[in-house]
C-alpha positions in Angstrom: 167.0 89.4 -87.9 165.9 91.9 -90.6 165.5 90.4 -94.1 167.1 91.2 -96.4 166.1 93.9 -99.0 165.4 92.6 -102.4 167.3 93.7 -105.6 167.7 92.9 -108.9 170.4 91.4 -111.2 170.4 90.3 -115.0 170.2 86.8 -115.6 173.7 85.2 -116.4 172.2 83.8 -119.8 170.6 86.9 -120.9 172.2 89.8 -120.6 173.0 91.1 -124.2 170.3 93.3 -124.9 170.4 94.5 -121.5 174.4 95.8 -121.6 173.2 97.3 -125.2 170.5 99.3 -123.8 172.8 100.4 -121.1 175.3 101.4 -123.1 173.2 103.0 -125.8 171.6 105.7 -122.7 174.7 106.1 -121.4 175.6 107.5 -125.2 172.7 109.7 -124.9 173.1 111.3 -121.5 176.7 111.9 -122.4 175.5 113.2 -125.8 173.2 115.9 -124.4 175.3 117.2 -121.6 177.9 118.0 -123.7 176.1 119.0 -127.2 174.0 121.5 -126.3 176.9 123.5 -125.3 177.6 124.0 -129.0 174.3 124.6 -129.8 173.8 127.5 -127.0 174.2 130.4 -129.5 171.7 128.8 -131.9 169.2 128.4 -128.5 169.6 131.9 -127.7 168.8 133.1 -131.5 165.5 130.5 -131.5 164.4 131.7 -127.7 165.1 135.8 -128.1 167.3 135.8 -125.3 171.2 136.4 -124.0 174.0 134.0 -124.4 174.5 134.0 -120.5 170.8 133.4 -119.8 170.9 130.5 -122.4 173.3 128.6 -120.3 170.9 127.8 -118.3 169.7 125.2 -120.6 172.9 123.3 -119.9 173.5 124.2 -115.9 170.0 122.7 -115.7 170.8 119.5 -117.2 173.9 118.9 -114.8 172.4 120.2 -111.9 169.8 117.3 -112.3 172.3 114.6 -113.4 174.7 115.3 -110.5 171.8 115.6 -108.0 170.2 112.2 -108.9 173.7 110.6 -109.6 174.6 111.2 -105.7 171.2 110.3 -105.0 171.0 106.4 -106.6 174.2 106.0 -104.8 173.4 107.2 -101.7 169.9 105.1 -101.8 170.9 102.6 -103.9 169.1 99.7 -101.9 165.5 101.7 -102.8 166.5 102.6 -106.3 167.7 99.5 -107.4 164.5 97.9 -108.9 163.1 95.8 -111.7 161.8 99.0 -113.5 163.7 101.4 -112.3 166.0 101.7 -115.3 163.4 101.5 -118.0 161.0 104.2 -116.3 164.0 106.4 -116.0 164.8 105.5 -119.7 161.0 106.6 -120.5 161.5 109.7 -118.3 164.3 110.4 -119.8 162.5 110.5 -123.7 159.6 112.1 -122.7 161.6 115.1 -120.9 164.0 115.1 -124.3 160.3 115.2 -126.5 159.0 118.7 -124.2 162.5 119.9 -124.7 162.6 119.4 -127.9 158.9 121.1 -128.2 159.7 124.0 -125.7 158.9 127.4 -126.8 160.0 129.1 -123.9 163.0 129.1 -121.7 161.5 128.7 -118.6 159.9 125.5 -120.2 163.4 124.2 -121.9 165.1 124.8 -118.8 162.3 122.7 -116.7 162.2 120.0 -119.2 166.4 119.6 -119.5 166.2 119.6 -115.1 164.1 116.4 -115.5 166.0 115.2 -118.2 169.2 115.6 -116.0 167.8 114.1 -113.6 166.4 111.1 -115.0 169.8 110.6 -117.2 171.3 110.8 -113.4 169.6 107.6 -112.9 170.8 106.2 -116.2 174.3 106.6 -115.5 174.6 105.2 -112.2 172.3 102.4 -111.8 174.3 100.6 -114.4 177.5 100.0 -112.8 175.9 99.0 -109.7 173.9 96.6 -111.3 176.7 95.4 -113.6 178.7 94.9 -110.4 176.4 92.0 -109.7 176.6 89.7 -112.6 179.3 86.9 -112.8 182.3 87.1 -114.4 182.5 87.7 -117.8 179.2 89.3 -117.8 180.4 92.1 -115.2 183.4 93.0 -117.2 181.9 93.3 -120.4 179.2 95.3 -119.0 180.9 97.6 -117.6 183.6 98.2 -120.2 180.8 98.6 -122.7 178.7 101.3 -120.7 182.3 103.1 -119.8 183.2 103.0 -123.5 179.8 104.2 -124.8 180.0 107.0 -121.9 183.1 108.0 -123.6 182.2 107.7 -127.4 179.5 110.0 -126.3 181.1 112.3 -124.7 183.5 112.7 -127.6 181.7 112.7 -130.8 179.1 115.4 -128.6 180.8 118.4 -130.0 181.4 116.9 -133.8 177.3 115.9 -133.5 176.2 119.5 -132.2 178.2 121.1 -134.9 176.5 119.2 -138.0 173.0 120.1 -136.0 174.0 123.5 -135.7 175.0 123.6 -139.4 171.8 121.7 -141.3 169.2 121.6 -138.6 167.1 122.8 -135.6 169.2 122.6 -132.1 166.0 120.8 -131.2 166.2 118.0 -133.1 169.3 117.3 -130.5 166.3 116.6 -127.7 163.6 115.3 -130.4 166.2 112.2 -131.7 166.3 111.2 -128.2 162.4 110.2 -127.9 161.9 107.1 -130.2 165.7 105.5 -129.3 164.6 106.2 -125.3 161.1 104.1 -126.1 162.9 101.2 -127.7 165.3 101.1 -125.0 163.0 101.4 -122.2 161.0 98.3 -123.6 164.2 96.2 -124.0 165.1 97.1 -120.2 161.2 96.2 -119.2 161.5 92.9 -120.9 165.2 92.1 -120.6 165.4 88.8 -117.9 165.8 90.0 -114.6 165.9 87.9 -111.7 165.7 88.8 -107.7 168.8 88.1 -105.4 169.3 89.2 -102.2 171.2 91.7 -101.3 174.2 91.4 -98.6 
């Protein structure tokens, strides 16, 4: 018989800080797939170019999120790792930080891919990790990431409006970068512990 692959689940005890972080990427990445839409007029003024050519700031972003989404769940044994979630979290910062400093299009539009596709991560690997804690811990976990998916998702258009209104679009992408660090170094230290998988 094969052994069985290796995964990893939050520890019963300890799993506060780790639903927290969840929940406060999962209110990023639903933040800056739906914000920038509103901020697309201001992009195209900033970058020199056309409305429909500055849609490809945002068809970027979903193309990676959907691509890596299908992709954790399809390869979820491989994916699902110890640091899998805070390097994607740190991924996710660093691609918000050369958005944020992009000069170009062709470099926004790179930088938001990555950041799609590393937000792809951040959205799925969560339920499927949540799935594995004991009850209570599962429920709250994943009413807490669904719930910050969906105050995210909704208060997108009411935070892309003020930004449009007082400030840089990029400071959308730039706000990301030190929130992303502190949550990737709760998910690197938050308890883990190795199960097997079935």
């Amino acid at each position: 018989m094969k052994p069985a692959a290796a995964t990893v689940m939050v520890s019963g005890g300890a799993t506060a800080p780790w639903i927290a972080a969840c929940a406060l990427g999962a209110f990023m990445v639903a933040v800056d797939l739906v914000a920038p839409h509103i901020l697309l007029p201001q992009i195209a003024n900033y970058l020199t170019v056309s409305m429909d050519t500055a849609r490809w700031v945002s068809a970027a972003y979903l193309a990676g999120l959907v691509g890596l989404l299908f992709s954790v769940v399809i390869a979820r044994r491989v994916l699902v790792r110890r640091w899998s979630l805070p390097l994607a979290m740190l991924a996710f910062g660093l691609c918000s930080l050369l958005a944020g400093r992009a000069q170009e299009l062709s470099l926004l539009v790179m930088a938001r891919l990555l950041q799609g596709a590393a937000a792809g991560v951040l959205v799925a690997l969560p339920p499927i990790l949540a799935a594995r804690l004991p009850s209570p811990g599962r429920s709250v976990a994943l009413a807490a990431w669904a719930m910050a998916l969906f105050t995210g998702l909704v208060s997108a258009p009411f935070l892309g409006g003020w930004i449009s209104d007082n400030v840089s679009h990029r400071w959308l992408f730039l706000a990301n970068v030190p929130l992303a660090l502190l949550l990737a170094a709760i998910l690197a230290i938050a308890p883990l512990r190795p199960t097997n998988a079935r």
